[in-house]
GUKE-52990 format. One line per field, with one value per atom (N, C-alpha, C): x, y, z; residue number from 1. Coordinates in steps of 0.2 Angstrom, whole numbers, plus 5000, padded with zeros to 4 digits. Layout:
BEGIN
x: (X,...) .
y: (Y,...) .
z: (Z,...) .
num: (NUM,...) .
END
This chain:
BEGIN
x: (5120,5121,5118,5115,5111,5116,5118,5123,5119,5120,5115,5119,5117,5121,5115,5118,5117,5120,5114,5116,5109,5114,5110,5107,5101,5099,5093,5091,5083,5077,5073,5066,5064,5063,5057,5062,5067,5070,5071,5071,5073,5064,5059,5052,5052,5056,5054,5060,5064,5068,5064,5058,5053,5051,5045,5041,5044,5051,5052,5053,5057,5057,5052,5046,5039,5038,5037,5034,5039,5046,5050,5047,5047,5045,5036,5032,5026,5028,5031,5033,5033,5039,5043,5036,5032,5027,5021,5022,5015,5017,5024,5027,5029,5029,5033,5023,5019,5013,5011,5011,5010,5014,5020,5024,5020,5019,5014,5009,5003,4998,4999,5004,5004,5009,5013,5015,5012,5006,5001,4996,4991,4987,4982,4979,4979,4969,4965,4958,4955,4953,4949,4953,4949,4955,4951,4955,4952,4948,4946,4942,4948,4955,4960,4964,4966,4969,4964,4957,4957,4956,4955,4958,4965,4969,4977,4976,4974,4974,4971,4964,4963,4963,4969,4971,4963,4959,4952,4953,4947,4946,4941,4941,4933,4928,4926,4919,4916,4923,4923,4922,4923,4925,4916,4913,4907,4904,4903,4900,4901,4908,4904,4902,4900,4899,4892,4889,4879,4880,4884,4882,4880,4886,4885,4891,4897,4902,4907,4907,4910,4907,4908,4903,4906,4903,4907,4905,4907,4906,4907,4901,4902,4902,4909,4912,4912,4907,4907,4907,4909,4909,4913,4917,4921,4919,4919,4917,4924,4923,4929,4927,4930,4931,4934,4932,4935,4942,4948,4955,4951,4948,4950,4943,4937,4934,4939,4943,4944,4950,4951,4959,4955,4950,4942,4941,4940,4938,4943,4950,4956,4956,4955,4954,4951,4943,4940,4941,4940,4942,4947,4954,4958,4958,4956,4951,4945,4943,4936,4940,4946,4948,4953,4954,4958,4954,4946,4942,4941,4944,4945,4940,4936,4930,4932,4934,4934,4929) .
y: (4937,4932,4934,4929,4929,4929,4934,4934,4930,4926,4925,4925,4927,4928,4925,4922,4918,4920,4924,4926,4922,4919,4917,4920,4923,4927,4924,4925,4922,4926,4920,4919,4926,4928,4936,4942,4940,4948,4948,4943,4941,4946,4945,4947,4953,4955,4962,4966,4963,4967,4968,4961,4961,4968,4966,4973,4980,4985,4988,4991,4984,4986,4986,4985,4986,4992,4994,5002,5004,5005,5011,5010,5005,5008,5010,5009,5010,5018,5021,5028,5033,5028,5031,5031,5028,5028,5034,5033,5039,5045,5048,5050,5055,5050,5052,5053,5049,5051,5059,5060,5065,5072,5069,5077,5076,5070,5070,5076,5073,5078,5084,5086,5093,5096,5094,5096,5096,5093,5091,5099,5097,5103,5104,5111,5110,5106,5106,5102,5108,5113,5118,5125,5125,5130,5136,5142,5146,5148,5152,5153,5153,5157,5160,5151,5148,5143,5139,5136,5132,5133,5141,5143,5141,5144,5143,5136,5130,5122,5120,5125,5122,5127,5130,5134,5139,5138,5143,5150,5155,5161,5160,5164,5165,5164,5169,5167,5162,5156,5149,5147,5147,5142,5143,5149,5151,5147,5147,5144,5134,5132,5127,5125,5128,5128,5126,5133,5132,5127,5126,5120,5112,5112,5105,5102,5105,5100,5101,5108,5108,5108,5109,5110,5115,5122,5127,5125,5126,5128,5136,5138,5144,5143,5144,5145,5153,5155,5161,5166,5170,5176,5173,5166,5165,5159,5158,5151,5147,5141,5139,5131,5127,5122,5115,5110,5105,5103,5102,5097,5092,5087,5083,5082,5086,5087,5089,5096,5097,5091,5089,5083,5079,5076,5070,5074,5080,5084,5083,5085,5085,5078,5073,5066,5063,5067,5066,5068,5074,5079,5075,5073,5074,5062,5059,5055,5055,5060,5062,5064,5068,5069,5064,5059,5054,5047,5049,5043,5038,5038,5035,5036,5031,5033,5028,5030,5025,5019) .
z: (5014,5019,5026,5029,5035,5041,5045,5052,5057,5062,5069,5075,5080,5084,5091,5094,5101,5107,5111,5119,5122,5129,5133,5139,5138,5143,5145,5152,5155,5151,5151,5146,5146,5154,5155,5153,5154,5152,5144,5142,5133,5132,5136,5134,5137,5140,5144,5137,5136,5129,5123,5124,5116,5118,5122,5124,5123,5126,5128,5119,5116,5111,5104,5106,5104,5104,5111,5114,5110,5111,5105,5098,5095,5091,5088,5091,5094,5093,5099,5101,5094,5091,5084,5077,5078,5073,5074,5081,5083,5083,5083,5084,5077,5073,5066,5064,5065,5062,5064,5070,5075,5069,5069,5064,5056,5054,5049,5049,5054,5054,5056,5061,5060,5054,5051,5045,5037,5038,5034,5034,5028,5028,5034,5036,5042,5039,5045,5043,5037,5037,5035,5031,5025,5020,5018,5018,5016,5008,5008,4999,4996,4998,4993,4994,5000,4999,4995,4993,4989,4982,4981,4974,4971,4977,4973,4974,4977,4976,4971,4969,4963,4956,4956,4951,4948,4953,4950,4955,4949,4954,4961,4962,4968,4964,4958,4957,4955,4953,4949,4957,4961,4967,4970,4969,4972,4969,4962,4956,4958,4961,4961,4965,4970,4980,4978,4973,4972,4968,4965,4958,4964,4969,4976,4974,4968,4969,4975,4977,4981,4990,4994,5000,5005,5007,5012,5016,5024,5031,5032,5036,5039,5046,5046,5054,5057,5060,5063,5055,5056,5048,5042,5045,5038,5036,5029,5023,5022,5024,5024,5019,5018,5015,5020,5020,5022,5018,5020,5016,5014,5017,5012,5009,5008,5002,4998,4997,4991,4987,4993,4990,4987,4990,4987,4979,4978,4970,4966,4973,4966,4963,4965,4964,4959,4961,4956,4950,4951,4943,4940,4942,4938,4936,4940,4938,4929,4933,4926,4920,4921,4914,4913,4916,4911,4912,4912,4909,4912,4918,4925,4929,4932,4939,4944,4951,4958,4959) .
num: (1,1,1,2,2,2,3,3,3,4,4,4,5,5,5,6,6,6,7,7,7,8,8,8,9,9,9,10,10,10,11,11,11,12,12,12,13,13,13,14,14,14,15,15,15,16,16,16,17,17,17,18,18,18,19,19,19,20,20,20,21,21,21,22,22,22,23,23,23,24,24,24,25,25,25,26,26,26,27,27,27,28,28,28,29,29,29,30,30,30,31,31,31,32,32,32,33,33,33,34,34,34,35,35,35,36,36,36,37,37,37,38,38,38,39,39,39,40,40,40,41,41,41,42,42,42,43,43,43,44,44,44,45,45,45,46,46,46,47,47,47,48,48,48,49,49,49,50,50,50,51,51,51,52,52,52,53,53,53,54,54,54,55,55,55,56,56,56,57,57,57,58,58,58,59,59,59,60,60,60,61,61,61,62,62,62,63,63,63,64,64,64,65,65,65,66,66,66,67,67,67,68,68,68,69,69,69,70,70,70,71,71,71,72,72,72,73,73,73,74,74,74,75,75,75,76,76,76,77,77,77,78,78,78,79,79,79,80,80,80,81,81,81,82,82,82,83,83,83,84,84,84,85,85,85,86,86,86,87,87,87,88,88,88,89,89,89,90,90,90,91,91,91,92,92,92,93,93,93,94,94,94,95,95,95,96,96,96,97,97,97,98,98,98,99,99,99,100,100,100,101,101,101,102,102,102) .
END
């Protein structure tokens, strides 16, 4: 059952409550995405993180790097991986074995 309640307040302040109560929740959405992203994987994963991610060794990881399915960055001395390439492969792959294509 639907409650309604009736108060009489002037037009602009009835609109200055929409608004503020816009911006708050506006705030709370940026806010909660903001701890998303930093609570989320950070952009670039190391060789042993996308091993353990994708339950393979190093030389399996290098092997698919020259193969093209996967793709390195060399940032200064280190080889790193994009997140969301390997999240894009886990997709795939697990995709590919159940016969499924995007």
């Amino acid at each position: 059952m639907i409650q309604t309640v009736s108060i009489n307040i002037p037009l602009d302040e009835y609109e200055n409550l929409q608004k503020e109560w816009i911006k708050e929740c506006l705030k709370s959405v940026l806010k909660d995405t903001k701890k998303e992203e930093q609570n989320s994987e950070k952009f670039y994963l190391t060789i042993d993180e996308v091993c353990q991610r994708l339950k393979i060794s190093a030389p399996t990881l290098n092997s698919y790097t020259k193969k093209g399915f996967l793709k390195s960055y060399k940032i200064g001395s280190r080889v790193l991986y994009k997140f969301s390439e390997i999240d894009s492969a886990i997709s795939s792959m697990s995709n590919s074995k159940l016969g499924t294509t995007c």
